[in-house]
C-alpha positions as CSV (number, residue, x, y, z in Angstrom):
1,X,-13.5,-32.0,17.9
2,X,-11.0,-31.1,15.4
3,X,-8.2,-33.2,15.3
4,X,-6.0,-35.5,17.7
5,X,-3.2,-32.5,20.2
6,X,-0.7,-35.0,18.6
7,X,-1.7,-33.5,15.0
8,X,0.4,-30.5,15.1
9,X,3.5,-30.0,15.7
10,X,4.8,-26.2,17.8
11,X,4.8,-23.6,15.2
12,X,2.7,-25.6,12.5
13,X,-1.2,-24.6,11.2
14,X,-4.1,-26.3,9.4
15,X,-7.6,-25.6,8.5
16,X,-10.5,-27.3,10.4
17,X,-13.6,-27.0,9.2
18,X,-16.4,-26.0,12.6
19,X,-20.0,-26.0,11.9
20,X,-19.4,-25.5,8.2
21,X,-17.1,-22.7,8.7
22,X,-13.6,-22.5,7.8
23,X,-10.8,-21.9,10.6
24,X,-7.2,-21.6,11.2
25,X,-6.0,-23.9,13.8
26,X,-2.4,-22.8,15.1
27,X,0.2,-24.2,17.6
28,X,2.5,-21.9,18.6
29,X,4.7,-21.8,21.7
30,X,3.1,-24.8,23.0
31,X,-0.5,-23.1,23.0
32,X,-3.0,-24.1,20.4
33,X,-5.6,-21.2,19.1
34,X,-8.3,-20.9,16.4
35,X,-8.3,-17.9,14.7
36,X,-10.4,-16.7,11.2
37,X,-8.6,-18.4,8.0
38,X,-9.2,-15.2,5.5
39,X,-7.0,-12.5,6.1
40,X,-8.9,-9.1,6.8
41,X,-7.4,-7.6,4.0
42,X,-8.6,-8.9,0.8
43,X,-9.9,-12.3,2.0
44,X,-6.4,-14.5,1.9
45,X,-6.5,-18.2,3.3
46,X,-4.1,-17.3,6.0
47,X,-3.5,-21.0,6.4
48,X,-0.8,-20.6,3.1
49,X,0.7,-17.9,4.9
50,X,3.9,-17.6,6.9
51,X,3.9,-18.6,10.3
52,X,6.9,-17.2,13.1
53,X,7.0,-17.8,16.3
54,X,3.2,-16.0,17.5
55,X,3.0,-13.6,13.8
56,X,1.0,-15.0,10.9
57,X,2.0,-13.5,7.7
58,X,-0.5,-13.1,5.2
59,X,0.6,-14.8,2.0
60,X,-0.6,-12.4,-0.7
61,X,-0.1,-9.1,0.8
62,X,2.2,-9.4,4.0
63,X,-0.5,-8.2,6.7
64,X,0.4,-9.8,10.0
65,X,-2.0,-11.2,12.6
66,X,-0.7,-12.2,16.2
67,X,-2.4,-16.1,16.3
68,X,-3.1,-15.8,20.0
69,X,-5.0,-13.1,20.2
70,X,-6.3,-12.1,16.3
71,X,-4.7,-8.5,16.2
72,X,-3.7,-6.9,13.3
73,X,0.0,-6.4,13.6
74,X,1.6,-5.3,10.2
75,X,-0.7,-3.5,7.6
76,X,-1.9,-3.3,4.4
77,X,-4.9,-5.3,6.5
78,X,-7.2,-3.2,9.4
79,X,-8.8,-5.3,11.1
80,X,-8.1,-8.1,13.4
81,X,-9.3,-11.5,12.7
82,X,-12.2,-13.3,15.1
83,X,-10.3,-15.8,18.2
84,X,-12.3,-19.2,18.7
85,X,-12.3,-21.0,21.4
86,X,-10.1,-24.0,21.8
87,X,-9.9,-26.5,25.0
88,X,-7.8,-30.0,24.9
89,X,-9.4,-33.0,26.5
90,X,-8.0,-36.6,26.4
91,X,-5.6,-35.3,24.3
92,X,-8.7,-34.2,21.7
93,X,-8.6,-30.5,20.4
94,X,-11.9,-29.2,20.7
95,X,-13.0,-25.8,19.3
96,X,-16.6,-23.7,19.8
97,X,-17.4,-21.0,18.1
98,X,-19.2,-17.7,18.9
99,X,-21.5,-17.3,15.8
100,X,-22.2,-14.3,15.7
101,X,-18.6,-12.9,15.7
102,X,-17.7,-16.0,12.9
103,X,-20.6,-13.9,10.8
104,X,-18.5,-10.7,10.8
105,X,-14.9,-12.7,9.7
106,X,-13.2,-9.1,11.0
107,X,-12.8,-7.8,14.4
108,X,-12.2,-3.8,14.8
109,X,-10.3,-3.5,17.8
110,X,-11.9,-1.8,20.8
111,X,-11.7,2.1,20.6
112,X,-12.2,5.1,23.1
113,X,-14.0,8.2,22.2
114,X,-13.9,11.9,23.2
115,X,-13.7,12.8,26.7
116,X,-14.8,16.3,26.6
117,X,-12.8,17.2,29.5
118,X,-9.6,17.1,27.3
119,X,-8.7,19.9,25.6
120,X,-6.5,18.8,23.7
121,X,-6.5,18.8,19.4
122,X,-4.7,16.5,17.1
123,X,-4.9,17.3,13.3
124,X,-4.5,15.6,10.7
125,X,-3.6,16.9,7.5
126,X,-4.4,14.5,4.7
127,X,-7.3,11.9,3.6
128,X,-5.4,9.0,3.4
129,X,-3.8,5.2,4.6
130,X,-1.5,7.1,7.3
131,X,-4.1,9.7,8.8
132,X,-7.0,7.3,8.9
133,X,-4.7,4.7,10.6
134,X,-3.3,7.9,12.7
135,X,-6.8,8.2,13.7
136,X,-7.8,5.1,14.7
137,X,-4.5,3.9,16.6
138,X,-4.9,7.8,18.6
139,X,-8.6,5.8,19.6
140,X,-7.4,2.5,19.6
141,X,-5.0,3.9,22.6
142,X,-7.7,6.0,24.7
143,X,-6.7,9.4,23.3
144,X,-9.2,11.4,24.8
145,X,-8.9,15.0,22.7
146,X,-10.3,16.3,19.7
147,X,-9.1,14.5,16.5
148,X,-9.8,16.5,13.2
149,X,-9.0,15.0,9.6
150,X,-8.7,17.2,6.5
151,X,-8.9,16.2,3.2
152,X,-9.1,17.6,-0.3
153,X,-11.0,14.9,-1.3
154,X,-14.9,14.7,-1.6
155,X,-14.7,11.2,-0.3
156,X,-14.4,9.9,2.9
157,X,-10.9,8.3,3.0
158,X,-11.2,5.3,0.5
159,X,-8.6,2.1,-0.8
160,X,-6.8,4.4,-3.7
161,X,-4.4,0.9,-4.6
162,X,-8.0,-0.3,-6.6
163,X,-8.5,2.9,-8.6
164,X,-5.9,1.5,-11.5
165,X,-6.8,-2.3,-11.1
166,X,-10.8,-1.5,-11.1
167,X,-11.3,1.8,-12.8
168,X,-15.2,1.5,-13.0
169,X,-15.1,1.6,-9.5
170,X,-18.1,2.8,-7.0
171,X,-16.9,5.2,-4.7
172,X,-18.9,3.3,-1.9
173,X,-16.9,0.1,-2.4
174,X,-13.6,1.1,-1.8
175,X,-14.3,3.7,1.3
176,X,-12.0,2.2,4.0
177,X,-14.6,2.5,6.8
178,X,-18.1,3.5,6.8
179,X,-19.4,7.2,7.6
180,X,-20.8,6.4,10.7
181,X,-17.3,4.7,12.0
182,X,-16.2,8.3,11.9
183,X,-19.2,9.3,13.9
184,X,-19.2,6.6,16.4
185,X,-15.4,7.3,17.7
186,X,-15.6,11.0,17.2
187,X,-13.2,11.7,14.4
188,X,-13.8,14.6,12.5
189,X,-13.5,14.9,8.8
190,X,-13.3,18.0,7.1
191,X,-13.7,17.5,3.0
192,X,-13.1,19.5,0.5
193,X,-10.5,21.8,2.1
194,X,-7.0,22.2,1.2
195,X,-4.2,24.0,3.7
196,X,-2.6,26.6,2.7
197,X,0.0,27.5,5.3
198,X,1.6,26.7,8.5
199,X,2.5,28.4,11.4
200,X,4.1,26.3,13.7
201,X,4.8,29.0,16.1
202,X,2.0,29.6,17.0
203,X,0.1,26.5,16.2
204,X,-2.8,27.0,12.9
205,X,-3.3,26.1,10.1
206,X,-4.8,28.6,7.5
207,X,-7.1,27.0,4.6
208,X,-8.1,27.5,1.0
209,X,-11.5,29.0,2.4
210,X,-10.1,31.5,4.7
211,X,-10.5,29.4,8.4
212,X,-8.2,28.5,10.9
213,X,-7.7,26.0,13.1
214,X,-5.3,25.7,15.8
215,X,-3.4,22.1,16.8
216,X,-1.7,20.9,19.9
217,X,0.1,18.4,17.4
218,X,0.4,17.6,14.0
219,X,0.3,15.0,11.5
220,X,1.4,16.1,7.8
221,X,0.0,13.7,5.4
222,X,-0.9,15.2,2.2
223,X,0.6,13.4,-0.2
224,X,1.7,13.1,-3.7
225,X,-0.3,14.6,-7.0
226,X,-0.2,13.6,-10.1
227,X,2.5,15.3,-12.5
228,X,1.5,16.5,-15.7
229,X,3.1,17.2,-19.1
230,X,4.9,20.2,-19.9
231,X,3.8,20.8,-23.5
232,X,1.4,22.6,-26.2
233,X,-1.9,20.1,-26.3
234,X,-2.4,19.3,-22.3
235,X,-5.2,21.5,-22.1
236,X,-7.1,19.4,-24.7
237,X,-10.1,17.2,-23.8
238,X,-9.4,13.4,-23.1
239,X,-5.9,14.0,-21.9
240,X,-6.2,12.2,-18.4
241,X,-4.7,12.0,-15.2
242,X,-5.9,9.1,-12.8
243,X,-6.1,10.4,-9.0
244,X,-9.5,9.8,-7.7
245,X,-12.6,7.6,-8.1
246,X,-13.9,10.0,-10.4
247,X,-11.1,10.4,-12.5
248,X,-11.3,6.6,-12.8
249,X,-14.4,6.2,-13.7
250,X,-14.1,8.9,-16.2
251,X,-10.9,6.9,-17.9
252,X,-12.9,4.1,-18.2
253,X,-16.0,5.7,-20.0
254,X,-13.6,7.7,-22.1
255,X,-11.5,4.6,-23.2
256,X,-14.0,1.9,-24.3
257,X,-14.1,1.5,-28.2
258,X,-11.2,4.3,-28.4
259,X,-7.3,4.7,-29.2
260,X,-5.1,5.2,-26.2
261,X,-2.4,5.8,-25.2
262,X,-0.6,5.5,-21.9
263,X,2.6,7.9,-21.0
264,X,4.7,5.9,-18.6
265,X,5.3,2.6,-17.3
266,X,5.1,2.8,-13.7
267,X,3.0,0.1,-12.0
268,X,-0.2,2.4,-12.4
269,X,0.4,2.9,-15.9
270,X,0.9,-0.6,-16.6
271,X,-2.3,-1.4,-14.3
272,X,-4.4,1.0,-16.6
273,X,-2.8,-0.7,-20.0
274,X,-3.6,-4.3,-18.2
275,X,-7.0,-3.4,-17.1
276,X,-8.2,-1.9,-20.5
277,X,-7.1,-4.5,-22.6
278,X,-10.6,-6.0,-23.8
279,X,-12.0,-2.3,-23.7
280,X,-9.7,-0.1,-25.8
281,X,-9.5,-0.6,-29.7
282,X,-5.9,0.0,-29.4
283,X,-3.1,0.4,-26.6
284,X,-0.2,2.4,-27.1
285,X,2.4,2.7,-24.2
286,X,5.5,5.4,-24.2
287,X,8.0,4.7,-21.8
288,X,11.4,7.0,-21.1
289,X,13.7,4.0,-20.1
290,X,14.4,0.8,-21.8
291,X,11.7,-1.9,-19.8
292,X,8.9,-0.7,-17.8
293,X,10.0,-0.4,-13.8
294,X,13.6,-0.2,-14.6
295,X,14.9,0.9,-11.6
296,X,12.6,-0.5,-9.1
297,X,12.2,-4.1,-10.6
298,X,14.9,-4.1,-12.6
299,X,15.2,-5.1,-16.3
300,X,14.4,-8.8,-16.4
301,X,10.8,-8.1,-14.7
302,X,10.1,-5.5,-16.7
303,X,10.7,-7.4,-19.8
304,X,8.4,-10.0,-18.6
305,X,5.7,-7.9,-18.2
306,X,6.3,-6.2,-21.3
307,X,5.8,-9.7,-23.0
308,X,3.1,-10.1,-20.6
309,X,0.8,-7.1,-22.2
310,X,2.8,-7.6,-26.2
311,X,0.9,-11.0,-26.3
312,X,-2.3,-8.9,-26.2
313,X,-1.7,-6.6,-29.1
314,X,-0.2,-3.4,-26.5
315,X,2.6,-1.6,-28.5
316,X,5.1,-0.5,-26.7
317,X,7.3,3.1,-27.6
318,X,10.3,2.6,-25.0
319,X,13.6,5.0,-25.4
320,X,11.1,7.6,-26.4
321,X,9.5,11.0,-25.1
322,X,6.6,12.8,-25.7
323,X,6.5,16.3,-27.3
324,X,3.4,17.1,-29.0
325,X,-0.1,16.4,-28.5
326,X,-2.3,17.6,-31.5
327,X,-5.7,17.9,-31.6
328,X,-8.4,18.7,-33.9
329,X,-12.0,20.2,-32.6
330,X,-10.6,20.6,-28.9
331,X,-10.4,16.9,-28.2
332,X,-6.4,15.0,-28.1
333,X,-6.2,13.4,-31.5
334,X,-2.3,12.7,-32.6
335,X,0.9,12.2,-29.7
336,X,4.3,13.5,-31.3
337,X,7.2,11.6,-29.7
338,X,11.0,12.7,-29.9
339,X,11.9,9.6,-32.1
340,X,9.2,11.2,-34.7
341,X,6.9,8.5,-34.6
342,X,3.4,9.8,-34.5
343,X,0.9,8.0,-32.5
344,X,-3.1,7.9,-33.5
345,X,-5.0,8.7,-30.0
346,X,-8.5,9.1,-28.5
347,X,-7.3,9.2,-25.1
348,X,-4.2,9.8,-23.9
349,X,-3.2,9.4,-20.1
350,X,-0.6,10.6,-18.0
351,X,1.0,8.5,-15.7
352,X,4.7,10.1,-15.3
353,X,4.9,10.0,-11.7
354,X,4.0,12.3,-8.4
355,X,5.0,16.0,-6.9
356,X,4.4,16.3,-3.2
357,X,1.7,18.2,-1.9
358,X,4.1,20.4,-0.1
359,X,3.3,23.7,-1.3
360,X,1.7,25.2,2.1
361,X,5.0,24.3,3.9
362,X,7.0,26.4,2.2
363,X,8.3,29.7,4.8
364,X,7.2,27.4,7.5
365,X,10.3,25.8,10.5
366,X,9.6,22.2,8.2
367,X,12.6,20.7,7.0
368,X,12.4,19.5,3.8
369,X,14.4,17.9,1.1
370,X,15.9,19.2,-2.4
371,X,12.4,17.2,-3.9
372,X,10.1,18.9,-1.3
373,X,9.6,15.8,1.1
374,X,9.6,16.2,4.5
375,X,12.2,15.1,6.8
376,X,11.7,12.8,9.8
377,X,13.7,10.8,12.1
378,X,11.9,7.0,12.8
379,X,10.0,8.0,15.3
380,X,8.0,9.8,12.7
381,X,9.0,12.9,13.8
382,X,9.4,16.4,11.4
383,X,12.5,18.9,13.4
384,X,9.4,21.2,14.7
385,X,8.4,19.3,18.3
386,X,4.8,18.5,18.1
387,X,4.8,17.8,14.5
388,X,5.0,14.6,12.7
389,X,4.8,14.1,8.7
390,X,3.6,10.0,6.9
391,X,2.9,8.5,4.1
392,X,4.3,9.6,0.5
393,X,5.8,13.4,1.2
394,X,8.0,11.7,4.1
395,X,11.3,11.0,3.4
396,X,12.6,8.7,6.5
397,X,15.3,6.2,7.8
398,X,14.7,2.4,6.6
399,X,15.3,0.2,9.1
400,X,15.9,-2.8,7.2
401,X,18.3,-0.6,4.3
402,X,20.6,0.3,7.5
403,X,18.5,3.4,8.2
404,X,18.9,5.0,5.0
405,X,16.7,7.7,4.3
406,X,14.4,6.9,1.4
407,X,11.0,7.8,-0.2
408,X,8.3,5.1,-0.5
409,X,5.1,5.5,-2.0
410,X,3.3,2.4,-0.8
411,X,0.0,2.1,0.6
412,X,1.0,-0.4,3.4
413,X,4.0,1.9,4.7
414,X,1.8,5.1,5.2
415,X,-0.3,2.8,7.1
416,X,2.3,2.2,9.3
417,X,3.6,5.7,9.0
418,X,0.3,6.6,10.6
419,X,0.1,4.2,13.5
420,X,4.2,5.2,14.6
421,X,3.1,8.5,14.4
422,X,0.0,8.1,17.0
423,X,1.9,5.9,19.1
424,X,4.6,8.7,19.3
425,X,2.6,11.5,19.9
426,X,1.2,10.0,23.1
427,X,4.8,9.2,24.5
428,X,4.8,6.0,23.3
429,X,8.2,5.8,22.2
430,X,7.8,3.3,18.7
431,X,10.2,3.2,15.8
432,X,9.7,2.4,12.4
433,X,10.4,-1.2,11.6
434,X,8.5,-2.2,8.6
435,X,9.7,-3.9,5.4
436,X,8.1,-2.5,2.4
437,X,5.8,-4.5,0.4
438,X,3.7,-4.3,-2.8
439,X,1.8,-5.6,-5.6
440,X,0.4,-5.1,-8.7
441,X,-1.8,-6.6,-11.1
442,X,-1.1,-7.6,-14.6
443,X,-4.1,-9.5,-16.9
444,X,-5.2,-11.0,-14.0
445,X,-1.7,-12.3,-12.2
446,X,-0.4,-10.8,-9.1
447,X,3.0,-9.6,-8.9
448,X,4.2,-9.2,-5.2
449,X,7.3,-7.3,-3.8
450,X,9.1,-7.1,-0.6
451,X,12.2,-4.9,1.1
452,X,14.3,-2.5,-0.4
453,X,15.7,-3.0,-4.0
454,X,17.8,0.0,-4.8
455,X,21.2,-0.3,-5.5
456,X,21.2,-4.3,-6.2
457,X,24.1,-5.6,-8.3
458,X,22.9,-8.9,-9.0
459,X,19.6,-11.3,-9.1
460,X,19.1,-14.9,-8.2
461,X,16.1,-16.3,-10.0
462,X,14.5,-19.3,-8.9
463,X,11.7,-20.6,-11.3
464,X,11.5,-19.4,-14.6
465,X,10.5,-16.0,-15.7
466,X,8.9,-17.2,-18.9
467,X,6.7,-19.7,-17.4
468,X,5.6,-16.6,-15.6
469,X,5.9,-18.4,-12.3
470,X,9.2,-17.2,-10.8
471,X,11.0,-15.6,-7.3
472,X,14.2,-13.0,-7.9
473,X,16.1,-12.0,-5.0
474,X,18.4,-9.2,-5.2
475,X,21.3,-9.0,-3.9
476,X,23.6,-6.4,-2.2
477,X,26.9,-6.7,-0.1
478,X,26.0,-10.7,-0.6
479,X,22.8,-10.2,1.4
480,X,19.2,-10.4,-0.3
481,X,17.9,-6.9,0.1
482,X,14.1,-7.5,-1.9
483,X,12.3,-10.1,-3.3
484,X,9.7,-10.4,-6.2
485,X,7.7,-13.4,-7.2
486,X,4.7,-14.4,-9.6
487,X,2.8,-17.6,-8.8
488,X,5.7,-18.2,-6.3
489,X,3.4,-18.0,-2.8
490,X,4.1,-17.0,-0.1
491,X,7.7,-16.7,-0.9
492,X,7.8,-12.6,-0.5
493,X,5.8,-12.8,2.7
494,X,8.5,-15.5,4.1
495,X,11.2,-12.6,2.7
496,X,9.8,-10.3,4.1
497,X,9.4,-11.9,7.7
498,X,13.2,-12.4,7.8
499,X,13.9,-9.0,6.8
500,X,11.5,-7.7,9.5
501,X,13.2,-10.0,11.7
502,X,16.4,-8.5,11.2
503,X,17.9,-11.7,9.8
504,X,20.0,-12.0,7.2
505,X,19.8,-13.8,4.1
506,X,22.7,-14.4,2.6
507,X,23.4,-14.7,-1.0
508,X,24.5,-18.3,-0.8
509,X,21.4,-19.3,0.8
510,X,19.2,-17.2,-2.1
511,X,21.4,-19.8,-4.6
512,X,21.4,-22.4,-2.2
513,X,18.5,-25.4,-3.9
514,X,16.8,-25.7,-0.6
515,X,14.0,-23.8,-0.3
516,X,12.3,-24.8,3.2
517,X,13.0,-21.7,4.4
518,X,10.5,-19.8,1.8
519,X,7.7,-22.0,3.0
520,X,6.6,-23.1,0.0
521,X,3.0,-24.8,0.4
């Protein structure tokens, strides 16, 4: 026995504890279920989270779980959670639990395999969140045919958001599934092998090593690269771009005892100046706008985390450009910026953002944008029938920005790039509803972001920025369009849950000094 029925009210939760293990007890539309309290993500107590009607929101990083029946429904999580059962006696809630499914804490929906009377080949071009979720939904829904990932990678597809937070990182921590997972639902991975063109006439790909392979349909995934400097000294040793595990690990070693110096201050690069603070002699960062994350976060965040990483001796170069890199003996040792400051360096890394992957489209029926993204509609969909395109080259309508067209390179919204595109391809009419979310990691405090920021004229704060324990709200038209928070949980996720909902928030409510409807534990 857990508690009295009496104990919860409809659309309440709380923890019980069963045979020394720790549950979420939820009542939702009348119904009571037990479900696993950490999320399947990165182990959140889902009882902090955000709970709507049957969706649990995860408090840290927005994955949503359906309460009565444990399924993943919103990503960056991919697994569901284990479902207890619960019966009601003399107005007694009673729960038992299977232990061997409590050992496991995640649940991998059921999946189908090959049939090899279909002939029928779905490929999937790319090693990451959307074709690895592309795969698994195709299984998840009985697809029967052939499905073939390809990656340039060496690694099976792995969790790339830990590469800047733990950069002497094991490759076998991070894969997202195991080898044999592949194996066991007969999903093929090719490694190693780049496409080179596309032929969407008559359905092949050509690759880097001369093969071919033909599709019935398509999903483009490749991604986004890593863009370099254009100037005299790149080709010297130590001057680093961060893309892989390997390229990680070889950052760390390089950095420990050393001078670096960081070029850019997206969230990676401000990651990689976080994470090396107690490992680098000296930190040196060079950013082109005023604050780090301008024009995503705006300037007040930025300038918090600016004074976040000053208080531990970084030095920052903002308003300023590199143009020189000297070196002495083939190895980086002096970076030249336009103001004519000259910066003493060991290691210098290059985080000045991404160029798509699109090279192999080019001559090919694939729309594409000035940038070289690929166009598709919200059903995933490129203009060539058969052929869908995720993850960071898509360019595609936002349903909570009224359907604009936008770019987003977040782990969570390939992932659901991926499963729209598999539902799609199997006539399972799905659109694209998700609400972007994010973090990032700065000495040790998370950072969390939700919606759609661009274009905001205004902030409301609530908290204070300089206690580092704050939630901003922008705000367009008079409607809160994104939300960012520090310490301020599980704020975002409530954001984001309205957003998804297609509710508005209104800018009088962001001032308004009840908070009840952020959920604030």
């Amino acid at each position: 026995m857990v508690c009295l029925e009496s104990d919860l009210k409809d659309g309440q939760m709380m923890e019980v504890e069963v045979g020394r293990h720790n549950l979420l007890l939820t009542r939702s539309e009348g119904k009571y279920t037990a479900i696993g309290n950490q999320c399947t993500h990165y182990g959140a107590p889902l009882s902090k989270g955000v709970l709507t009607g049957q969706k649990l929101r995860c408090p840290w990083h927005g994955a949503c779980f359906n309460v009565h029946t444990g399924d993943l429904e919103e990503y960056p999580g991919m697994d569901g959670l284990p479902c207890h059962k619960v019966k009601i006696q003399n107005n007694k809630v009673y729960v038992s639990i299977n232990k061997k499914t409590i050992r496991q804490g995640k649940r991998i929906k059921s999946m189908g395999a090959r049939v090899p009377e279909v002939i029928h080949t779905i490929l999937l071009l790319g090693g990451g969140a959307a074709s690895v979720i592309c795969a698994e939904t195709l299984r998840q829904e009985n697809y029967g045919g052939r499905i073939i990932m390809v990656s340039r990678d060496e690694l099976f597809p792995y969790d790339k958001t830990r590469l800047s937070k733990v950069m002497n990182v094991e490759s076998n921590t991070i894969l997202l599934r195991r080898v044999e997972f592949f194996h066991q639902y007969d999903i093929e991975v090719w490694l190693r092998k780049e496409a080179m063109s596309l032929d969407t006439d008559k359905k092949i790909i050509t690759f880097d090593d001369g093969t071919v392979q033909s599709y019935d349909q398509l999903l483009i995934s490749t991604g986004c690269r890593a863009k370099g400097l254009e100037m005299p000294g790149m080709e010297l040793d130590n001057v680093k771009m961060l893309e892989t595990p390997e390229d990680a690990r070889q950052i760390h070693a390089a950095c420990i005892g050393c001078r670096i110096v960081i070029v850019g201050t997206s969230f990676v690069g401000m990651e990689v100046a976080s994470y090396m603070i107690d490992k680098a002699s000296s930190i040196t960062v060079i950013g082109s706008s005023e604050m780090p994350y301008q024009k995503t976060l705006g300037p007040e965040i930025g300038k918090i985390t600016m004074t976040m990483l000053s208080s531990k001796n970084v030095k920052f170069y903002m308003n300023d450009n590199v143009t020189e890199v000297r070196g002495v003996n083939g190895k980086v040792k002096e970076v030249v910026l336009k103001s004519g400051a000259v910066v003493q360096a060991d290691v210098l890394i290059v985080g000045i953002g991404v160029l798509p992957n699109s090279e192999f489209l080019r001559g090919s029926k694939i729309q594409m944008d000035s940038k070289s993204s690929v166009i598709v509609d919200k059903y995933m969909r490129t203009n060539v029938p058969g052929v869908f395109c995720g993850g960071d080259l898509a360019i595609f309508p936002l349903a909570m920005a009224k359907n604009q067209q936008v770019n987003i390179g977040h782990w969570q919204m390939a992932q659901a790039h991926g499963r729209v595109a598999a539902l799609n391809m199997l006539d399972k009419p799905t659109e694209l509803t998700s609400v972007p979310f994010y973090w990032t990691v700065l000495l040790g405090k998370t950072i969390r972001y939700a919606g759609y920021g661009e274009g905001y004229t205004e902030i409301v704060m609530k908290g204070k920025v300089e206690d580092l324990k704050f939630l901003a709200l922008y705000i367009k038209d008079d409607e809160v369009i994104a939300a960012v928070s520090l310490d301020y949980d599980p704020a975002v996720s409530a954001v984001a849950e309205r957003l998804a909902a297609g509710k508005v928030i209104t800018k009088k409510e962001a001032q308004s000094d009840d908070q009840s409807w952020l959920k604030l534990s």
